[in-house]
mmCIF file of the N, C-alpha and C atoms, coordinates in Angstrom:
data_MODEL
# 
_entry.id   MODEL 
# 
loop_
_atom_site.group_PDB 
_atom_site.id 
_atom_site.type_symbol 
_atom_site.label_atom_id 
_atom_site.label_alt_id 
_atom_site.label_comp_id 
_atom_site.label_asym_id 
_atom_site.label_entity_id 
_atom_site.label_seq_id 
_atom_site.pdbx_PDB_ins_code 
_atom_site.Cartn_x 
_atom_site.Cartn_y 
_atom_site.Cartn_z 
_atom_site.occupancy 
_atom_site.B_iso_or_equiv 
_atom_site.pdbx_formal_charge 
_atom_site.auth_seq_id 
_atom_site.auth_comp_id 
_atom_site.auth_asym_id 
_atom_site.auth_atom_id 
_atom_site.pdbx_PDB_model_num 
ATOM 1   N N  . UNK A 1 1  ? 1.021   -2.008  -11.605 1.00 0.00 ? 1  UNK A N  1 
ATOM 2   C CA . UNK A 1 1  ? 1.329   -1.070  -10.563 1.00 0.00 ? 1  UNK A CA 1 
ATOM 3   C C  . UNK A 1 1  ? 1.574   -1.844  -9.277  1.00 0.00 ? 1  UNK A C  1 
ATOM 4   N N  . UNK A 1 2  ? 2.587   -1.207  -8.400  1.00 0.00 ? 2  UNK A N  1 
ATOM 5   C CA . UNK A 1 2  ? 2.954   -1.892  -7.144  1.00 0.00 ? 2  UNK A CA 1 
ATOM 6   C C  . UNK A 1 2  ? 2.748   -0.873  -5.712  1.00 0.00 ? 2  UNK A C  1 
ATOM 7   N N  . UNK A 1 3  ? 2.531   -1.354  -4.965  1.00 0.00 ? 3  UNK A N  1 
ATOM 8   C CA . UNK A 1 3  ? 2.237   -0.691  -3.910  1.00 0.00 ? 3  UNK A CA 1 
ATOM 9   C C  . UNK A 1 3  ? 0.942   -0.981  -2.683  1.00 0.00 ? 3  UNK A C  1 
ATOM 10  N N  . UNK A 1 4  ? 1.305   -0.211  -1.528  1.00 0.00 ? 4  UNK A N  1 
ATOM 11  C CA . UNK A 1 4  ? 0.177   -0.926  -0.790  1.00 0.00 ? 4  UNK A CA 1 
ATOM 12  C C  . UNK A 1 4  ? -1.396  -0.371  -0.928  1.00 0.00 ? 4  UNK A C  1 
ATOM 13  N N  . UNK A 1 5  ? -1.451  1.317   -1.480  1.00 0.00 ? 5  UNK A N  1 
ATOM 14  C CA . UNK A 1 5  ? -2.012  2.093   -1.281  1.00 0.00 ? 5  UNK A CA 1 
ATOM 15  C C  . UNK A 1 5  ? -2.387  2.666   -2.838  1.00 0.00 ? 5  UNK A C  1 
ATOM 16  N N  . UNK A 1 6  ? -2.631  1.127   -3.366  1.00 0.00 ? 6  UNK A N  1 
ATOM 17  C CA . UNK A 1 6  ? -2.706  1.636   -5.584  1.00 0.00 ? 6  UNK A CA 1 
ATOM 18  C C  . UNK A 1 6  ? -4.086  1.763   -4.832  1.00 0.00 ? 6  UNK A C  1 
ATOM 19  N N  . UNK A 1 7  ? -4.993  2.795   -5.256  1.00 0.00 ? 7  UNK A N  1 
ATOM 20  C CA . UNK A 1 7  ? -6.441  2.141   -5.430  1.00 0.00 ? 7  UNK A CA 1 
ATOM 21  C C  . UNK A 1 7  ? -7.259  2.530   -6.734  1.00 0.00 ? 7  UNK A C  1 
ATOM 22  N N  . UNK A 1 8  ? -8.441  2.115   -7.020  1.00 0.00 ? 8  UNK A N  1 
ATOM 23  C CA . UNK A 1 8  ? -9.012  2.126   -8.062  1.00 0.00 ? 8  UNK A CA 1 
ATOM 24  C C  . UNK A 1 8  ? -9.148  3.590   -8.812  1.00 0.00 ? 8  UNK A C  1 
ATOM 25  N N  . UNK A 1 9  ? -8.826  4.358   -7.926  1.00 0.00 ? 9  UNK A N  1 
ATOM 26  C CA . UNK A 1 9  ? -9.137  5.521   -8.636  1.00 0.00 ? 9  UNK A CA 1 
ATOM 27  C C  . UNK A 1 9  ? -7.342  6.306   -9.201  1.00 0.00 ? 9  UNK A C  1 
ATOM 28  N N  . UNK A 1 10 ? -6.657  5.447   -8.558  1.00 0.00 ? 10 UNK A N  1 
ATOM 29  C CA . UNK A 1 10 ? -4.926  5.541   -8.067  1.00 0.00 ? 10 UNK A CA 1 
ATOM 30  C C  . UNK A 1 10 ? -5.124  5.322   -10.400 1.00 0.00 ? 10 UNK A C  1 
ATOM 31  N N  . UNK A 1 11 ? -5.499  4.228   -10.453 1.00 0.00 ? 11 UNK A N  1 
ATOM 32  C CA . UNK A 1 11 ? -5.325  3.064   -11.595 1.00 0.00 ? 11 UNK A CA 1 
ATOM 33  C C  . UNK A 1 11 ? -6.229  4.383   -12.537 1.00 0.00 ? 11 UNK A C  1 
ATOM 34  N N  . UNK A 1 12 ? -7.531  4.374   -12.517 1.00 0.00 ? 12 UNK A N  1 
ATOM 35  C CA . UNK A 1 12 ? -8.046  5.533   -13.522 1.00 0.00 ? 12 UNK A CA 1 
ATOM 36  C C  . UNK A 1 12 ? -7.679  6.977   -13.830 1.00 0.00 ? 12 UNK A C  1 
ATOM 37  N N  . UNK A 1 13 ? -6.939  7.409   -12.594 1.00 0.00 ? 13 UNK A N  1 
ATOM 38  C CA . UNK A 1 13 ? -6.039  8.527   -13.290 1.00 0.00 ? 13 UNK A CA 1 
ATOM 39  C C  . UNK A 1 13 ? -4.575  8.142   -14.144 1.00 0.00 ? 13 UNK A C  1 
ATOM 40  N N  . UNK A 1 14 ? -4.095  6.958   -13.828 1.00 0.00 ? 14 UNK A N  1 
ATOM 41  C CA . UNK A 1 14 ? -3.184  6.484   -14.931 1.00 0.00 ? 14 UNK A CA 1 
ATOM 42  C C  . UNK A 1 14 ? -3.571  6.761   -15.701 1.00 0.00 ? 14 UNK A C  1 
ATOM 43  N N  . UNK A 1 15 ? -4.715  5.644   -16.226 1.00 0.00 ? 15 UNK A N  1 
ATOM 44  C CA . UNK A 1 15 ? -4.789  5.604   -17.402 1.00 0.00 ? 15 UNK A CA 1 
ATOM 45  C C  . UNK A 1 15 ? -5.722  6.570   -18.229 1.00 0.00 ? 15 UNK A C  1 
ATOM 46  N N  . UNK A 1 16 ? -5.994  7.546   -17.546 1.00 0.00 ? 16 UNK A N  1 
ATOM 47  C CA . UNK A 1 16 ? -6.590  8.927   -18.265 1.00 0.00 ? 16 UNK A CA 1 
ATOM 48  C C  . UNK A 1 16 ? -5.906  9.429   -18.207 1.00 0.00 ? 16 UNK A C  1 
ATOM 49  N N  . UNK A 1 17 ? -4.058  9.502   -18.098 1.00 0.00 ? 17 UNK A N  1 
ATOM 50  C CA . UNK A 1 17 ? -3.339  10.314  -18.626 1.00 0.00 ? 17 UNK A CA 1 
ATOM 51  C C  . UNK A 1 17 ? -3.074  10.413  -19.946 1.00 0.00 ? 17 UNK A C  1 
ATOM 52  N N  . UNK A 1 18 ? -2.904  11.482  -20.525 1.00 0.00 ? 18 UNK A N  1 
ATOM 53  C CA . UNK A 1 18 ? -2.925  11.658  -21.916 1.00 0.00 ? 18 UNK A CA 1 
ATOM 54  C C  . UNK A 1 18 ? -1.893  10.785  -22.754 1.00 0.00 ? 18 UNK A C  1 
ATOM 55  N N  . UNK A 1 19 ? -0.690  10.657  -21.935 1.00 0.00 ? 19 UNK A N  1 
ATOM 56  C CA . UNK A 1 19 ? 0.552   9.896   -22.550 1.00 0.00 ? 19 UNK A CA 1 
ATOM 57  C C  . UNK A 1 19 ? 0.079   8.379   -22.414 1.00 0.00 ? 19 UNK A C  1 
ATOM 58  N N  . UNK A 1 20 ? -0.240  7.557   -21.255 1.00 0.00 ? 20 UNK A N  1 
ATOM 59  C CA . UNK A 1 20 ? -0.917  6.930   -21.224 1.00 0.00 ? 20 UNK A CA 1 
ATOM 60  C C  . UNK A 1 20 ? -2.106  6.303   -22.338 1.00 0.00 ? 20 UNK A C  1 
ATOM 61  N N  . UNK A 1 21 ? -3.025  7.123   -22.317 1.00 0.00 ? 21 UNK A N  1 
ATOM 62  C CA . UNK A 1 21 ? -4.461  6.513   -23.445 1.00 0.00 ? 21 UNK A CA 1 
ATOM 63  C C  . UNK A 1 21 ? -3.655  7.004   -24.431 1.00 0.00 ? 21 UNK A C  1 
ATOM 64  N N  . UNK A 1 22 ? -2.560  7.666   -25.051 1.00 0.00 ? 22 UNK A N  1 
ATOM 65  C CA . UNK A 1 22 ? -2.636  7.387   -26.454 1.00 0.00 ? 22 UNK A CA 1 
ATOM 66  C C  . UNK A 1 22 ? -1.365  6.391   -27.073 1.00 0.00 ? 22 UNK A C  1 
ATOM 67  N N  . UNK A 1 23 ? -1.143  5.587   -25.975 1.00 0.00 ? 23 UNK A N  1 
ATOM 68  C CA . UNK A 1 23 ? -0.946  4.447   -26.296 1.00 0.00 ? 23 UNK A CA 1 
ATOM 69  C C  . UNK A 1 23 ? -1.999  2.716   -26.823 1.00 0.00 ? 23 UNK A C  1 
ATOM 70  N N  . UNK A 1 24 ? -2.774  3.221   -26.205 1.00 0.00 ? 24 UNK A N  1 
ATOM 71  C CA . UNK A 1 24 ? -4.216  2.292   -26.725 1.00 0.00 ? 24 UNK A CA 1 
ATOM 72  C C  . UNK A 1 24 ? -5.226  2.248   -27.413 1.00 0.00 ? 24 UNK A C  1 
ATOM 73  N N  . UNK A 1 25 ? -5.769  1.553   -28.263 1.00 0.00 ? 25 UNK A N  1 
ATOM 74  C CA . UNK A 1 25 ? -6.263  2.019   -29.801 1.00 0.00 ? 25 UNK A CA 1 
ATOM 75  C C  . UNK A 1 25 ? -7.772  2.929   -29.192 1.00 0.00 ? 25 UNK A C  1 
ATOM 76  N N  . UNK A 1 26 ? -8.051  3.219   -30.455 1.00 0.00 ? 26 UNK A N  1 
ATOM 77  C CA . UNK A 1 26 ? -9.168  4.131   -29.773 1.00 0.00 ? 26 UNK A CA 1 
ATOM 78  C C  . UNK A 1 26 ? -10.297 3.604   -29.578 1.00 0.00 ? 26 UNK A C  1 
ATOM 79  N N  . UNK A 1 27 ? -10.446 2.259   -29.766 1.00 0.00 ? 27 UNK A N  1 
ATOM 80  C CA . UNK A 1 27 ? -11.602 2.011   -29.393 1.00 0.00 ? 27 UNK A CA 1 
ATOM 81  C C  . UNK A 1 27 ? -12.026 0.816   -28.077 1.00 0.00 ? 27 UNK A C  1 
ATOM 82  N N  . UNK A 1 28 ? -10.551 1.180   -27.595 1.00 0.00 ? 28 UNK A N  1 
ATOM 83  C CA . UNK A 1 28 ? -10.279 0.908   -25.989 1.00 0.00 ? 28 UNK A CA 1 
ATOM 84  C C  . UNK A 1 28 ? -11.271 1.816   -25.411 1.00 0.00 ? 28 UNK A C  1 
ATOM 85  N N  . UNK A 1 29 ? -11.579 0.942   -24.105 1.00 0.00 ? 29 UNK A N  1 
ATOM 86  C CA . UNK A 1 29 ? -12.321 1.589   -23.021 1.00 0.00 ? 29 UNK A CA 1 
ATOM 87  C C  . UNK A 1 29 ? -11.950 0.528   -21.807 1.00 0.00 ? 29 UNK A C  1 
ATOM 88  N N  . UNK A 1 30 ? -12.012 1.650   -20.733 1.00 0.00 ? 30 UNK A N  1 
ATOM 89  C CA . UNK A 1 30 ? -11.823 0.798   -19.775 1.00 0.00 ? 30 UNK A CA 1 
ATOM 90  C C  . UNK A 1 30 ? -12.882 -0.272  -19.151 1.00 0.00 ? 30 UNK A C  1 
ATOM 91  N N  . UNK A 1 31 ? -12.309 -1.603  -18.940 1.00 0.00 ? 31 UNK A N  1 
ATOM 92  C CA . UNK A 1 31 ? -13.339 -2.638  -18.608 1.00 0.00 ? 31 UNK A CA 1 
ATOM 93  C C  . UNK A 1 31 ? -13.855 -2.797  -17.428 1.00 0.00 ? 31 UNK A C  1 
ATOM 94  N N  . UNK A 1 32 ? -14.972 -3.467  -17.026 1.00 0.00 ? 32 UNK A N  1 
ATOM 95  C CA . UNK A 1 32 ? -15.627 -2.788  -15.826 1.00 0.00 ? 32 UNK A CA 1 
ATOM 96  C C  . UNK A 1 32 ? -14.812 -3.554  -14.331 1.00 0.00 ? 32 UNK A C  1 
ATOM 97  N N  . UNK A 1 33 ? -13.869 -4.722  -14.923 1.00 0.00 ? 33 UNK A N  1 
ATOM 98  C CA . UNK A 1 33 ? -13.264 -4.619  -13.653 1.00 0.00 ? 33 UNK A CA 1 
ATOM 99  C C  . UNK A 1 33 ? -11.767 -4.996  -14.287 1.00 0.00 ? 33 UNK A C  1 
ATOM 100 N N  . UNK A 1 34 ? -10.914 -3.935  -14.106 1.00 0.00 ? 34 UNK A N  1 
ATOM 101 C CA . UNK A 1 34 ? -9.503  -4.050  -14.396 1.00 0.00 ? 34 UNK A CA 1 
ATOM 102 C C  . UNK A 1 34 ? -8.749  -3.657  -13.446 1.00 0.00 ? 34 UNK A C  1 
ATOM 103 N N  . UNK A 1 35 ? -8.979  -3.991  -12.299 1.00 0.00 ? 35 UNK A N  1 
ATOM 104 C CA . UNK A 1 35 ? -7.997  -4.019  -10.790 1.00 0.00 ? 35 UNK A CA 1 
ATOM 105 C C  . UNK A 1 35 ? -8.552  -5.116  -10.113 1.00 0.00 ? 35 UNK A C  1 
ATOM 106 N N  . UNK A 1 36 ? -7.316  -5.503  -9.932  1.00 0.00 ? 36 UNK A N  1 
ATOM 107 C CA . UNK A 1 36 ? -7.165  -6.573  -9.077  1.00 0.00 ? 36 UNK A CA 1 
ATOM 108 C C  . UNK A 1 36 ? -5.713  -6.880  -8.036  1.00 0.00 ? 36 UNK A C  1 
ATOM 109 N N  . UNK A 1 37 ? -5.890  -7.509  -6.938  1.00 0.00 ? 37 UNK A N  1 
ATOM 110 C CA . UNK A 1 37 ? -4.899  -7.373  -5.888  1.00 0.00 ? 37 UNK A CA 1 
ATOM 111 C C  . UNK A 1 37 ? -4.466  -8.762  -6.456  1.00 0.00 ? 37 UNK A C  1 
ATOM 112 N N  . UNK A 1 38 ? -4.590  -9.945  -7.260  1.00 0.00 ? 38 UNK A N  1 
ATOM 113 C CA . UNK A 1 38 ? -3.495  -10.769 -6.823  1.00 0.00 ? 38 UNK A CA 1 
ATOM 114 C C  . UNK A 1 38 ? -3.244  -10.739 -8.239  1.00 0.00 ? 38 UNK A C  1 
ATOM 115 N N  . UNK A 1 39 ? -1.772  -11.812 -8.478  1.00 0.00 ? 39 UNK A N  1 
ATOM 116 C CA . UNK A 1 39 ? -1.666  -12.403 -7.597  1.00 0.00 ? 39 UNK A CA 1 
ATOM 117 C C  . UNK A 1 39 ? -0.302  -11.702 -6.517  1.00 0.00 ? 39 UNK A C  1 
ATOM 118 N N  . UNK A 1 40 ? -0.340  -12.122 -5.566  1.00 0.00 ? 40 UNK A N  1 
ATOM 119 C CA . UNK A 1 40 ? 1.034   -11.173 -5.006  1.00 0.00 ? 40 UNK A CA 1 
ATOM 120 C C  . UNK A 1 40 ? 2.281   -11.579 -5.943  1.00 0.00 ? 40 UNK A C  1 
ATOM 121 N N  . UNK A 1 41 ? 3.337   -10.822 -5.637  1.00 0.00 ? 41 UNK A N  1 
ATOM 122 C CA . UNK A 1 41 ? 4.813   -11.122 -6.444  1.00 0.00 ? 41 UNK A CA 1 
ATOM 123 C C  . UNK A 1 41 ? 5.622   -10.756 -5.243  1.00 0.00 ? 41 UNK A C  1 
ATOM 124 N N  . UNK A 1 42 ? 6.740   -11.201 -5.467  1.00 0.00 ? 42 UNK A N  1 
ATOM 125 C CA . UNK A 1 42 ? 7.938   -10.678 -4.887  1.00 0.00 ? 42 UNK A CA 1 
ATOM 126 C C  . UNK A 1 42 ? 8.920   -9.712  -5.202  1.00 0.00 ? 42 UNK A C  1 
ATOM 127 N N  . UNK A 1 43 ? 8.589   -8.800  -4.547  1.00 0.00 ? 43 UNK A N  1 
ATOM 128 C CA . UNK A 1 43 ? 9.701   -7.739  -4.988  1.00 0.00 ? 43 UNK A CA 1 
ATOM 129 C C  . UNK A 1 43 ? 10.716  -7.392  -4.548  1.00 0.00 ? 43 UNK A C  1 
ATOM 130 N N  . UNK A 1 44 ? 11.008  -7.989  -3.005  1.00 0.00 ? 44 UNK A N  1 
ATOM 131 C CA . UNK A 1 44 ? 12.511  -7.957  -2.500  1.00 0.00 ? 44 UNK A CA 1 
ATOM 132 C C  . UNK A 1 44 ? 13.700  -8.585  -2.710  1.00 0.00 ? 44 UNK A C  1 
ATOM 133 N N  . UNK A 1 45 ? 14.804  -8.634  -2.506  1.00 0.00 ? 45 UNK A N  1 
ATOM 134 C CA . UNK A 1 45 ? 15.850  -9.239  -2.962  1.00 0.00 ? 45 UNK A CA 1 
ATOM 135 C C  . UNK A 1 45 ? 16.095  -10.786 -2.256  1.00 0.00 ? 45 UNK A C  1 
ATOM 136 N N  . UNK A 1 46 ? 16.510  -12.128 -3.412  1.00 0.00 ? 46 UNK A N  1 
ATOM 137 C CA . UNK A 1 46 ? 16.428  -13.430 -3.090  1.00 0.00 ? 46 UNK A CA 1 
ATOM 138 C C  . UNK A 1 46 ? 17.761  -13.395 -1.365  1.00 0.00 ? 46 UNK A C  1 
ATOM 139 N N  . UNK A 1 47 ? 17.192  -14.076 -0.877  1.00 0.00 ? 47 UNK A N  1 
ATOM 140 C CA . UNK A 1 47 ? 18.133  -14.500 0.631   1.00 0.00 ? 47 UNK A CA 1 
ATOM 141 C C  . UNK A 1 47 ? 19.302  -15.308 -0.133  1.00 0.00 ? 47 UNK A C  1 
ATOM 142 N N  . UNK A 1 48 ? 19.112  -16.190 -0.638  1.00 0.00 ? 48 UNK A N  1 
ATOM 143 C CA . UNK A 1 48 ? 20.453  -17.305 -1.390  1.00 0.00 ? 48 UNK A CA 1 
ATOM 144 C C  . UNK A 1 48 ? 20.085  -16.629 -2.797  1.00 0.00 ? 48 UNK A C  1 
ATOM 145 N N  . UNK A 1 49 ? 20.532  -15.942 -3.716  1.00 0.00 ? 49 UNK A N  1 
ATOM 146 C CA . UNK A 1 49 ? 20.706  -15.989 -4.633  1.00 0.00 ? 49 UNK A CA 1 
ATOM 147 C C  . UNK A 1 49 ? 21.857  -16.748 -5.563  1.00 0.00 ? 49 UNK A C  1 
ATOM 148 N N  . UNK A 1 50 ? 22.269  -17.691 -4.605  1.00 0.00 ? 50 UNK A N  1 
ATOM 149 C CA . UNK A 1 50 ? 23.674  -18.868 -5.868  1.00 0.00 ? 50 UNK A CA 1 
ATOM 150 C C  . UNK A 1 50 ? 23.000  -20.430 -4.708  1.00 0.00 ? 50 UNK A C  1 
ATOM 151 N N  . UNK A 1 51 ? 23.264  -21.201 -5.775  1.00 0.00 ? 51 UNK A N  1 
ATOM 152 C CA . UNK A 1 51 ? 22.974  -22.644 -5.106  1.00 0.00 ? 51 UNK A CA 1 
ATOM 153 C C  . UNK A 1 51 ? 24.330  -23.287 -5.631  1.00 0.00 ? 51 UNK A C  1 
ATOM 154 N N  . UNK A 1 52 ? 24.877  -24.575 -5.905  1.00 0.00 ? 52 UNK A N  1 
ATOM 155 C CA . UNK A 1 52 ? 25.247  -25.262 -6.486  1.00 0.00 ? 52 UNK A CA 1 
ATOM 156 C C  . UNK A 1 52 ? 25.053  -25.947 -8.340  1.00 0.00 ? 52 UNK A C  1 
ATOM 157 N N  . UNK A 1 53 ? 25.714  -24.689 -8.807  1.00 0.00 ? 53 UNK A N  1 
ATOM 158 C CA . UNK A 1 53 ? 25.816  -24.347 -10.289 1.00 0.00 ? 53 UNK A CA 1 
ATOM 159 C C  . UNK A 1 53 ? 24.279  -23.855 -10.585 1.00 0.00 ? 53 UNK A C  1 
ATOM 160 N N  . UNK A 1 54 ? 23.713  -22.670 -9.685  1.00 0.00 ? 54 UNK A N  1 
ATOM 161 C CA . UNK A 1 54 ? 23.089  -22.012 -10.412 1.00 0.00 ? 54 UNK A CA 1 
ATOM 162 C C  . UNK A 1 54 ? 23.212  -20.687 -9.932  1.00 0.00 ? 54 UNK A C  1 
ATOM 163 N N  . UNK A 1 55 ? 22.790  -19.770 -10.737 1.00 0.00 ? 55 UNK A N  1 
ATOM 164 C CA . UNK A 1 55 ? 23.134  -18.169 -9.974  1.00 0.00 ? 55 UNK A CA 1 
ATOM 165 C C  . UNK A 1 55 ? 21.430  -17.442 -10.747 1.00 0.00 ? 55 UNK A C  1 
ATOM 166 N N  . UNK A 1 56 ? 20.595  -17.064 -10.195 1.00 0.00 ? 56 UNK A N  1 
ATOM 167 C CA . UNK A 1 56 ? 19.646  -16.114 -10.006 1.00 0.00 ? 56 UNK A CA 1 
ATOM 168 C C  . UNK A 1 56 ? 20.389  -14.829 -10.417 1.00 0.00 ? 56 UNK A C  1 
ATOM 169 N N  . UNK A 1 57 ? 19.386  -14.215 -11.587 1.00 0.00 ? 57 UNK A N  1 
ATOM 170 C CA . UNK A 1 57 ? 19.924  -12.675 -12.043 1.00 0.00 ? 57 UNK A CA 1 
ATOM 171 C C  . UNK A 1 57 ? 18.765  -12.179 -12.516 1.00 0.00 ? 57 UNK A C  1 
ATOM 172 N N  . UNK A 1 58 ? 18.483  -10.887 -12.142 1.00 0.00 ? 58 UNK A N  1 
ATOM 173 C CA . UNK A 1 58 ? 17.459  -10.280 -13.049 1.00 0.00 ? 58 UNK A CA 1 
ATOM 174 C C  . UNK A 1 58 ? 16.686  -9.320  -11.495 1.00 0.00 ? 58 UNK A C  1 
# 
């Protein structure tokens, strides 16, 4: 999940959605710490995306 404002409880109604948990076997449970803020990523678009014979895609 991305955003500034995920919080822990943001994350446990995910995954107590019904479509959600019945993707995970049943004898999943949630672990006592499965949120975490890093590591950061980048999600905006590259400034140079071409160099000299290379081109960035995705």
């Amino acid at each position: 999940m991305l955003g500034k404002d995920i919080t822990k409880q943001t994350v446990v109604d995910f995954l107590n959605n019904p479509f959600v948990k019945n993707k995970f076997p049943d004898s999943w449970g949630d672990p006592d710490a499965f949120c975490r803020c890093v590591p950061k990523i980048n999600v905006g678009a590259a400034r140079h995306p071409f160099a000299d014979r290379i081109v960035m895609i995705g």
